[in-house]
Structures are given as structure tokens and as C-alpha cells.
TORRO-284728 format. One line per field, with one value per atom (N, C-alpha, C, O, CB): z, y, x negated; residue in one letter; residue number from 1; atom name. Coordinates in pm, 1 decimal, always signed. Glycine has a CB too. Example, Ala and Ser with C-alpha at 12.3 -4.5 7.8 and 13.67 -1.06 7.14 Angstrom:
2
w (+780.0|+780.0|+780.0|+846.5|+904.6|+708.0|+714.0|+787.0|+803.9|+572.5)
v (-569.0|-450.0|-330.0|-331.9|-447.3|-225.0|-106.0|+3.0|+113.8|-59.8)
u (-1319.0|-1230.0|-1320.0|-1423.6|-1130.8|-1285.0|-1367.0|-1290.0|-1340.9|-1408.4)
code (a|a|a|a|a|s|s|s|s|s)
pos (1|1|1|1|1|2|2|2|2|2)
site (N|CA|C|O|CB|N|CA|C|O|CB)
***
This chain:
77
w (+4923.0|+4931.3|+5075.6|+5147.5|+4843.7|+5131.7|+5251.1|+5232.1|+5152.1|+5380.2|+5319.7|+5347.8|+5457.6|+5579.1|+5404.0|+5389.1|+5444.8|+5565.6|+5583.0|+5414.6|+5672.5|+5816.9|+5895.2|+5875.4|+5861.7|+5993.9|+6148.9|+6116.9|+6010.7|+6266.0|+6101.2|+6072.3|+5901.4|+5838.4|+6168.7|+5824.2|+5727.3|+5595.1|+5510.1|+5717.9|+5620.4|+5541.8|+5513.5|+5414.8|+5537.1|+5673.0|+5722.3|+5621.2|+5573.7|+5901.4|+5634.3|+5579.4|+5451.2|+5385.3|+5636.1|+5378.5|+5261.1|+5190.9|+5240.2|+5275.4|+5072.9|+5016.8|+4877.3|+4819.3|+5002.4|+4843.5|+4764.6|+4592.4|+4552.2|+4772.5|+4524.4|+4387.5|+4425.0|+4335.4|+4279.6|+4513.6|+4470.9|+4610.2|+4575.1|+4460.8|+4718.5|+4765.8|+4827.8|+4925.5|+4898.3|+4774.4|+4754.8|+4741.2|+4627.2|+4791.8|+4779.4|+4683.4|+4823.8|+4895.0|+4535.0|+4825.3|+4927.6|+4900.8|+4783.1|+4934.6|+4953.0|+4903.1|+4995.7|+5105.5|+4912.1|+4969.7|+5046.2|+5127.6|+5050.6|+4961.2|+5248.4|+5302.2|+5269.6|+5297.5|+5373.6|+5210.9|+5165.9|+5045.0|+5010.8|+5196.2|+4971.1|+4840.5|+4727.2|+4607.2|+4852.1|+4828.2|+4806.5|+4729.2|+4667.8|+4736.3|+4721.9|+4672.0|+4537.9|+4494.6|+4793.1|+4485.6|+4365.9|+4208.1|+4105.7|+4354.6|+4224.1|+4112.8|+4128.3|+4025.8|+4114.6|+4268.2|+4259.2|+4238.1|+4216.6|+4414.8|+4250.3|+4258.3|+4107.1|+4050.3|+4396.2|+4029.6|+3899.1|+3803.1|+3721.3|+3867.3|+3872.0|+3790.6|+3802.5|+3707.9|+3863.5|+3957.6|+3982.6|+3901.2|+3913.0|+4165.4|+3842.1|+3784.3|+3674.1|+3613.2|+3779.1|+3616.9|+3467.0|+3422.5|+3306.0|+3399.8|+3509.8|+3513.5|+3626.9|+3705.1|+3559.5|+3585.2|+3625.6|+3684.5|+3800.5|+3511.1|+3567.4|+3627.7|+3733.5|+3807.4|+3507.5|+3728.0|+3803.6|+3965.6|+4052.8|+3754.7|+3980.1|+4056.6|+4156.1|+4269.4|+3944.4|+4081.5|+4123.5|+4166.1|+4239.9|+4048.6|+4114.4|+4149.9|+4265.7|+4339.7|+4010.4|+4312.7|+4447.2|+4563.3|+4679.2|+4429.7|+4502.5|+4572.0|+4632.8|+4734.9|+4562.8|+4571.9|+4597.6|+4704.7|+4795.2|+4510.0|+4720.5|+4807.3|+4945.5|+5039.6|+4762.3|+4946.1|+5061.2|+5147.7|+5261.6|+5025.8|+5033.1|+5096.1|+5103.3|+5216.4|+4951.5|+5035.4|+5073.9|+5174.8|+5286.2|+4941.9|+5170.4|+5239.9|+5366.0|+5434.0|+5194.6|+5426.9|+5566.4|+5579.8|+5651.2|+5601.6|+5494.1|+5515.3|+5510.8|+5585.9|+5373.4|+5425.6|+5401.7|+5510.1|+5548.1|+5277.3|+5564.5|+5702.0|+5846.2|+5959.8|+5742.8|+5804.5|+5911.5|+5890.5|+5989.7|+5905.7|+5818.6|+5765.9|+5876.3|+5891.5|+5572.3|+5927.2|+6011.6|+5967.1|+6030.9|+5935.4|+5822.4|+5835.9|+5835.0|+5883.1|+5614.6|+5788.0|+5749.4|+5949.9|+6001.7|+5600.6|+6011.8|+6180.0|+6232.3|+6285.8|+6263.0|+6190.4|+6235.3|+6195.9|+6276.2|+6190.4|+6040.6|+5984.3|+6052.2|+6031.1|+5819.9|+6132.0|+6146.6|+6327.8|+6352.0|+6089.8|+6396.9|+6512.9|+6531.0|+6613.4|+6553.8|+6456.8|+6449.4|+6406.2|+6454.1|+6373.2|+6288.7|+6294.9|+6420.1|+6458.2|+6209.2|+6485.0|+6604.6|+6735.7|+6834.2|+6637.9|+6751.2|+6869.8|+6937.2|+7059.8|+6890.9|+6868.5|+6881.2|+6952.7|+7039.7|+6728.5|+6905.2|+6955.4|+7104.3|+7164.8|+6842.2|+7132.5|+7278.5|+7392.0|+7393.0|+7289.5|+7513.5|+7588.5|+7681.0|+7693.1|+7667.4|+7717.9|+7794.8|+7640.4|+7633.1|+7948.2|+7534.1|+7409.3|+7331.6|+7274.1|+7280.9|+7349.1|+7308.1|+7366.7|+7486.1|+7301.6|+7297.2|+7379.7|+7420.7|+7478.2|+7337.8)
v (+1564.4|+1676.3|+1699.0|+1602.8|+1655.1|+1857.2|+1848.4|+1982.8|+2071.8|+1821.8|+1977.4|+2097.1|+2250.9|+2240.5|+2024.2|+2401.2|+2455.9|+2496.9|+2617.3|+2469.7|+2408.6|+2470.7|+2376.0|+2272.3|+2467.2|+2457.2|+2476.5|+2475.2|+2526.8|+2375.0|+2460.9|+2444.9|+2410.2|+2489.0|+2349.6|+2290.9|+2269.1|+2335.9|+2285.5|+2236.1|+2484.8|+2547.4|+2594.8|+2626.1|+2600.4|+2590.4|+2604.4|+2497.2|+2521.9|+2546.5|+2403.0|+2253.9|+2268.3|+2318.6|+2086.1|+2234.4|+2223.5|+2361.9|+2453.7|+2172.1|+2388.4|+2516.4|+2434.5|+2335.9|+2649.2|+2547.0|+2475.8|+2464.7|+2568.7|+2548.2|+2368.1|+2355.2|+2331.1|+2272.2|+2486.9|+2356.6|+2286.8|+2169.1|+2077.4|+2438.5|+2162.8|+1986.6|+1924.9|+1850.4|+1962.9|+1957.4|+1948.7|+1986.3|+2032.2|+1924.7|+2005.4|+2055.0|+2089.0|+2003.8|+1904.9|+2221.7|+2269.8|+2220.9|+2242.7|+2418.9|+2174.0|+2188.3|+2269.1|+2281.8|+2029.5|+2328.4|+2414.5|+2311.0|+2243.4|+2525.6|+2281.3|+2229.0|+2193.1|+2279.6|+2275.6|+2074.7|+2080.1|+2069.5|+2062.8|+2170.6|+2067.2|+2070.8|+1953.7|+1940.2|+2129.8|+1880.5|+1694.7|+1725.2|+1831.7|+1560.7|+1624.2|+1643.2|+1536.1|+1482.7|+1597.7|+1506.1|+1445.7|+1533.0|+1475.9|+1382.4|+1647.0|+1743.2|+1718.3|+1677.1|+1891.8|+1730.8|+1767.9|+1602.1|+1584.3|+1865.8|+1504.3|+1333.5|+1351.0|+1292.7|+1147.4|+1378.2|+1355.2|+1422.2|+1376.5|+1421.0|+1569.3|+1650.5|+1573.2|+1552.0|+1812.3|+1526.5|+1470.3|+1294.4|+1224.0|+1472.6|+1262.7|+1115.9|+1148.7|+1073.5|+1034.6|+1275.8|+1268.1|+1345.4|+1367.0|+1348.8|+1371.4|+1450.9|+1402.1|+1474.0|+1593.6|+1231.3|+1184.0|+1302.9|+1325.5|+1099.1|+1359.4|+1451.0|+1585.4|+1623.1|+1505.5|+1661.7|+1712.7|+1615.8|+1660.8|+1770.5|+1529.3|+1451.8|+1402.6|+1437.6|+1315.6|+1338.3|+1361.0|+1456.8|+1436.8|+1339.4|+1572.1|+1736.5|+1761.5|+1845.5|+1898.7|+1712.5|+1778.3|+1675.1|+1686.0|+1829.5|+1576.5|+1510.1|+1475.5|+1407.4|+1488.4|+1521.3|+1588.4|+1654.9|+1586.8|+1679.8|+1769.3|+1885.1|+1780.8|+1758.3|+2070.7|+1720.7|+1628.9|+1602.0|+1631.1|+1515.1|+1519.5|+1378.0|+1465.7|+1457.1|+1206.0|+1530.3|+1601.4|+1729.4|+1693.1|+1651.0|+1818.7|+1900.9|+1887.9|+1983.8|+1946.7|+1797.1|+1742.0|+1729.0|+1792.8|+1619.9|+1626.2|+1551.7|+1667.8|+1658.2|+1423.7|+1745.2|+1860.8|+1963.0|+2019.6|+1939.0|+1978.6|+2057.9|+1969.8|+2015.2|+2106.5|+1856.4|+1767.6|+1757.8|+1734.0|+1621.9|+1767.5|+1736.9|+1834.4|+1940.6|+1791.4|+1821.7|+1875.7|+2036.0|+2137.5|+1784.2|+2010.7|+2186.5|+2256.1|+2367.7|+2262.2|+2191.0|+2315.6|+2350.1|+2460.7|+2256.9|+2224.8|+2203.6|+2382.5|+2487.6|+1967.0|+2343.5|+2422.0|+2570.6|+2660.1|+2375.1|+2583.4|+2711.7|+2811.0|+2930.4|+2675.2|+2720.7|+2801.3|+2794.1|+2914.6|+2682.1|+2754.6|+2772.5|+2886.9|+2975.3|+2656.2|+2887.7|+2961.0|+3105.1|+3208.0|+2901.9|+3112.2|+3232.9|+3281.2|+3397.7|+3233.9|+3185.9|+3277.8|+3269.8|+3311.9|+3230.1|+3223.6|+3235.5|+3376.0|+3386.1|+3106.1|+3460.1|+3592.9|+3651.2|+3738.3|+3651.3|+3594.6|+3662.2|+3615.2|+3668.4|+3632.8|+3529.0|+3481.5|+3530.0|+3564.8|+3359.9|+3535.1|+3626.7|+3543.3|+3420.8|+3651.6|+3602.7|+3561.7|+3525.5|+3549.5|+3373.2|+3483.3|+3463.3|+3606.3|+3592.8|+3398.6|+3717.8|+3801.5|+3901.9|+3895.1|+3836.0|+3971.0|+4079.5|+4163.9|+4234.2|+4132.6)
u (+1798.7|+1887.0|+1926.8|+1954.0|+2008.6|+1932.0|+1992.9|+2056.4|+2027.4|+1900.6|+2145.7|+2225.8|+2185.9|+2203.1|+2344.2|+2127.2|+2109.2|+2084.9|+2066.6|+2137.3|+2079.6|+2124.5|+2042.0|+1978.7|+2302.6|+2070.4|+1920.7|+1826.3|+1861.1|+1884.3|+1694.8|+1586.4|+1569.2|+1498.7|+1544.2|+1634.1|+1594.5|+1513.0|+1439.6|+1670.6|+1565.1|+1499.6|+1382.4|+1315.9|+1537.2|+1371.4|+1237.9|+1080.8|+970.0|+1269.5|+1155.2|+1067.2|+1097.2|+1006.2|+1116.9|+1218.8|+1273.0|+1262.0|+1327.7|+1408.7|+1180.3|+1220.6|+1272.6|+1227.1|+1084.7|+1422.7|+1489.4|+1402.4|+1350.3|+1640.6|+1395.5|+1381.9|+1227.7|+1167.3|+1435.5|+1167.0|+1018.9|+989.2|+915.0|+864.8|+1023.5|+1002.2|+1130.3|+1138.5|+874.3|+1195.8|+1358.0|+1459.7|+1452.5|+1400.1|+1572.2|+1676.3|+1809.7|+1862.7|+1723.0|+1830.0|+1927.9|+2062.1|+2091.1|+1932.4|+2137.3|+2333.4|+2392.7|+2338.5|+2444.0|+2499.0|+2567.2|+2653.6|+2721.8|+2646.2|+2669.6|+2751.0|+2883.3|+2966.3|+2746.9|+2932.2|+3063.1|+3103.8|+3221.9|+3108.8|+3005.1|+2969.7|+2947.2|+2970.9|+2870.3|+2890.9|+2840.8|+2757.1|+2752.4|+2945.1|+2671.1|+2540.4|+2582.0|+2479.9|+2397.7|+2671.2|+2651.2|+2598.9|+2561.2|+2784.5|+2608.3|+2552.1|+2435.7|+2381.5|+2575.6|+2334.4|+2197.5|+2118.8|+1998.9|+2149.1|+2215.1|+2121.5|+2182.9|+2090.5|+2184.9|+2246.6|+2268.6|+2133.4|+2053.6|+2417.9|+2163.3|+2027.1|+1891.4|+1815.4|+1992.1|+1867.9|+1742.8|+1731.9|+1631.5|+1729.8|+1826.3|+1836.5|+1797.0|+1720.9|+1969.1|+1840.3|+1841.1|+1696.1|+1662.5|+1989.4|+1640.5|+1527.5|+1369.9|+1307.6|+1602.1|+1345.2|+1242.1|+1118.5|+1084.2|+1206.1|+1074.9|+965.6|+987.2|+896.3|+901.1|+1143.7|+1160.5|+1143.2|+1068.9|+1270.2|+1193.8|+1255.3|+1069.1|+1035.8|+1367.8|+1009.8|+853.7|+766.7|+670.2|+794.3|+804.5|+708.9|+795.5|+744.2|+713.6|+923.5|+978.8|+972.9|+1013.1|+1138.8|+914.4|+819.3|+729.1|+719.2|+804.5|+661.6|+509.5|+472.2|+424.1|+475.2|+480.6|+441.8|+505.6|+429.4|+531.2|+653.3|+680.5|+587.4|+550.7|+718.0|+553.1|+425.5|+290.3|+242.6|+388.0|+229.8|+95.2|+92.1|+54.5|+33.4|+110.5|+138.1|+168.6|+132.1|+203.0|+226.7|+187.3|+63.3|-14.0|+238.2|+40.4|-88.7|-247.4|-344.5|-88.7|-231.7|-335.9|-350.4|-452.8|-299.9|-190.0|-205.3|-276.3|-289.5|-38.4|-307.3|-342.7|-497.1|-566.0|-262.2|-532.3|-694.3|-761.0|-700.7|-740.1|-835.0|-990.5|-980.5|-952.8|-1177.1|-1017.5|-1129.1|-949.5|-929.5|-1296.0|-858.2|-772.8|-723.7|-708.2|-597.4|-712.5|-683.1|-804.4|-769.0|-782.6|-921.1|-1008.7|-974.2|-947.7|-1134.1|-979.6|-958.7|-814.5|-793.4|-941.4|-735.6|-582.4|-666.0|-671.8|-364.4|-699.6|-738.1|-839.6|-816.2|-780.7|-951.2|-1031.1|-964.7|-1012.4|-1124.6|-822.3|-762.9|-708.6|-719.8|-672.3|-647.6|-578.4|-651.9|-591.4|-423.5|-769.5|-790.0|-888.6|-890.8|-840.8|-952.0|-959.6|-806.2|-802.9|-995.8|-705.6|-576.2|-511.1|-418.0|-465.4|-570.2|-546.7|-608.7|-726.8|-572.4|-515.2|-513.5|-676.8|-679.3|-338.4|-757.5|-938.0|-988.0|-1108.5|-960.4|-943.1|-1048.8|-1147.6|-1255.6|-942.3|-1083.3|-1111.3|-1243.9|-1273.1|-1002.9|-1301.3|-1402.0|-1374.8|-1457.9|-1488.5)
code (x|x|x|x|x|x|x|x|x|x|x|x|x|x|x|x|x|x|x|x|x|x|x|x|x|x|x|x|x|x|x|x|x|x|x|x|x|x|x|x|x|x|x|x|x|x|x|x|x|x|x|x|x|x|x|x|x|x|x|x|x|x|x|x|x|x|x|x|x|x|x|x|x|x|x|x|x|x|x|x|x|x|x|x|x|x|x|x|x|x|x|x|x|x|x|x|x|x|x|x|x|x|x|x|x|x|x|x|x|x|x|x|x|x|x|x|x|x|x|x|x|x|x|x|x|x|x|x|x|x|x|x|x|x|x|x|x|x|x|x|x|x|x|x|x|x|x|x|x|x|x|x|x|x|x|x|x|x|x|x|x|x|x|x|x|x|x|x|x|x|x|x|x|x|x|x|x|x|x|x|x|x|x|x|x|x|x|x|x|x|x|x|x|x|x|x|x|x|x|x|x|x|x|x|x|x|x|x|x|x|x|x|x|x|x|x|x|x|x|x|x|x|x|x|x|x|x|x|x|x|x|x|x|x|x|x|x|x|x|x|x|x|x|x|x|x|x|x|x|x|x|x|x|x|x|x|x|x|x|x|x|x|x|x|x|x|x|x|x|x|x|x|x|x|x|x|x|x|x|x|x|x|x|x|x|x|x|x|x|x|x|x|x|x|x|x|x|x|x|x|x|x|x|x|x|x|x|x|x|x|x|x|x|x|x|x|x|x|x|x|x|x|x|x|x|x|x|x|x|x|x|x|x|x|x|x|x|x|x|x|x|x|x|x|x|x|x|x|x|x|x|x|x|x|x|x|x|x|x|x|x|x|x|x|x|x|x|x|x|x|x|x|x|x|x|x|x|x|x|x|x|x|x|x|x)
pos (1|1|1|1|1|2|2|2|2|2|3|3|3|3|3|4|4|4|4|4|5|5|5|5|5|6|6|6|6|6|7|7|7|7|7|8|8|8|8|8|9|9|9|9|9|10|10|10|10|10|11|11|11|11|11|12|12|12|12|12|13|13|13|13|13|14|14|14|14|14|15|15|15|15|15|16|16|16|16|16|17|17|17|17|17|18|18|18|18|18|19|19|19|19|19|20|20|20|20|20|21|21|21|21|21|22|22|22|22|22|23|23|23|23|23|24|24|24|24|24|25|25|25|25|25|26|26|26|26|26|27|27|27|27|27|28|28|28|28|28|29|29|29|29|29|30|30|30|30|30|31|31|31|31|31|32|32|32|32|32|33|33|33|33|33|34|34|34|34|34|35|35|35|35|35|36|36|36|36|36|37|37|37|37|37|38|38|38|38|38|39|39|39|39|39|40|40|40|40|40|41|41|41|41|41|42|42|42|42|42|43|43|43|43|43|44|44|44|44|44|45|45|45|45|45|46|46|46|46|46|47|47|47|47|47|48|48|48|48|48|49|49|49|49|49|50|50|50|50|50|51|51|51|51|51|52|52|52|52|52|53|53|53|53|53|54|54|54|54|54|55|55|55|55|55|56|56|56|56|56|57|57|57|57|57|58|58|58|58|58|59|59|59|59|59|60|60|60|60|60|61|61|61|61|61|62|62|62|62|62|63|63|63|63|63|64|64|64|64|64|65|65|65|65|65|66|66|66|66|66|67|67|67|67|67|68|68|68|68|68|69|69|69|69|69|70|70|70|70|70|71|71|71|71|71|72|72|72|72|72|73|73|73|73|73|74|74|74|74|74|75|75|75|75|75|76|76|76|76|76|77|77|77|77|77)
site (N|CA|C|O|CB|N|CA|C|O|CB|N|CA|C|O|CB|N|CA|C|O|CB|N|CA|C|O|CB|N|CA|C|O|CB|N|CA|C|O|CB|N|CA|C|O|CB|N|CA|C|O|CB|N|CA|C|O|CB|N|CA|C|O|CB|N|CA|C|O|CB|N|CA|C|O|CB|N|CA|C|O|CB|N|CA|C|O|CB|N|CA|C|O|CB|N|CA|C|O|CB|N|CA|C|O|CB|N|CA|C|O|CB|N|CA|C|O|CB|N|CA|C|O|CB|N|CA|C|O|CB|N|CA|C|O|CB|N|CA|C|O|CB|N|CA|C|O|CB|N|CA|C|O|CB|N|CA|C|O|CB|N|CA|C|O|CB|N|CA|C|O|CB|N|CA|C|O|CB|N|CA|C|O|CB|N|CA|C|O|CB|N|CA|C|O|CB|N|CA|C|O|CB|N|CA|C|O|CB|N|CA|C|O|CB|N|CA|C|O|CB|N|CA|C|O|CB|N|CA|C|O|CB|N|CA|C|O|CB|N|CA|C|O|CB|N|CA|C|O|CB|N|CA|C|O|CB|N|CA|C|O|CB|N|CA|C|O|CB|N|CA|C|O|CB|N|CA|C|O|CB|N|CA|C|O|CB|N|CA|C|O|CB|N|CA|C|O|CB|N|CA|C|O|CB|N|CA|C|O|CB|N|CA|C|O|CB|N|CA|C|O|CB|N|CA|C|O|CB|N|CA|C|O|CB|N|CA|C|O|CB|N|CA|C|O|CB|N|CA|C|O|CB|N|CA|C|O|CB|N|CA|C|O|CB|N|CA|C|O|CB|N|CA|C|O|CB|N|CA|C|O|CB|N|CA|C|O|CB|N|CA|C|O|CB|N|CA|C|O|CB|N|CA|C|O|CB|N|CA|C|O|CB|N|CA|C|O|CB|N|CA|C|O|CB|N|CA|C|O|CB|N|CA|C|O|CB|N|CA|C|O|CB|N|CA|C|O|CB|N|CA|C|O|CB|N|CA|C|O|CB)
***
């Protein structure tokens, strides 16, 4: 669980690889829901741990370079 602000949201999207709190709020509602709900608690898990890892792999490294580099300034025709 983290609380809305600076960047976090950016990383964290709420209800699928973790869980937003409003500042001030305490997070004991959202570790209760996630206790009582094993499989929720695993699927916002997930995307965590892979999704780094998949953005790191070779072809996907290649496929996002190869998009923008037509757009760089001497790359172009």
C-alpha cells in the first residue's frame, strides 16, 4: 500500500499491482481487505514482480528503441 503522491502513481496503479491510500487515512482497511482476500492479494502482486522484469528483456529493450529512434534529432531522413 502507498499513499498517492509524487511519483507513486506513476508505478502503482491502484487495485491491480497495488493498492493507493489517501494520505491520512491508515492503511489498516486496505491490509485487512488484502488478508482476507489471499487471491486478490497475489494478482496485485504480480504485475509488481514481472513487469519490471519483461520491460527489461532484449527484444522488448529493442522494440521501444527501434520506436523512437526515427524521432531523434541526425536519426532521421
Amino acid at each position: 500500500m502507498r499513499s498517492p503522491a509524487s511519483a507513486i502513481p506513476e508505478v502503482v496503479e491502484d487495485g491491480v499491482n497495488g493498492l493507493l491510500v489517501a494520505a491520512g487515512d491508515g492503511a489498516a482497511g486496505a491490509i485487512r481487505a488484502l488478508a482476507l482476500d489471499p487471491d486478490r492479494s497475489a494478482e496485485t502482486r504480480r504485475p509488481t514482480r514481472e513487469d519490471p522484469l519483461r520491460e527489461c528483456e532484449l527484444d522488448s529493450v529493442f522494440s521501444r528503441l527501434e520506436s523512437i529512434l526515427p524521432d531523434l534529432p541526425g536519426t532521421g531522413e
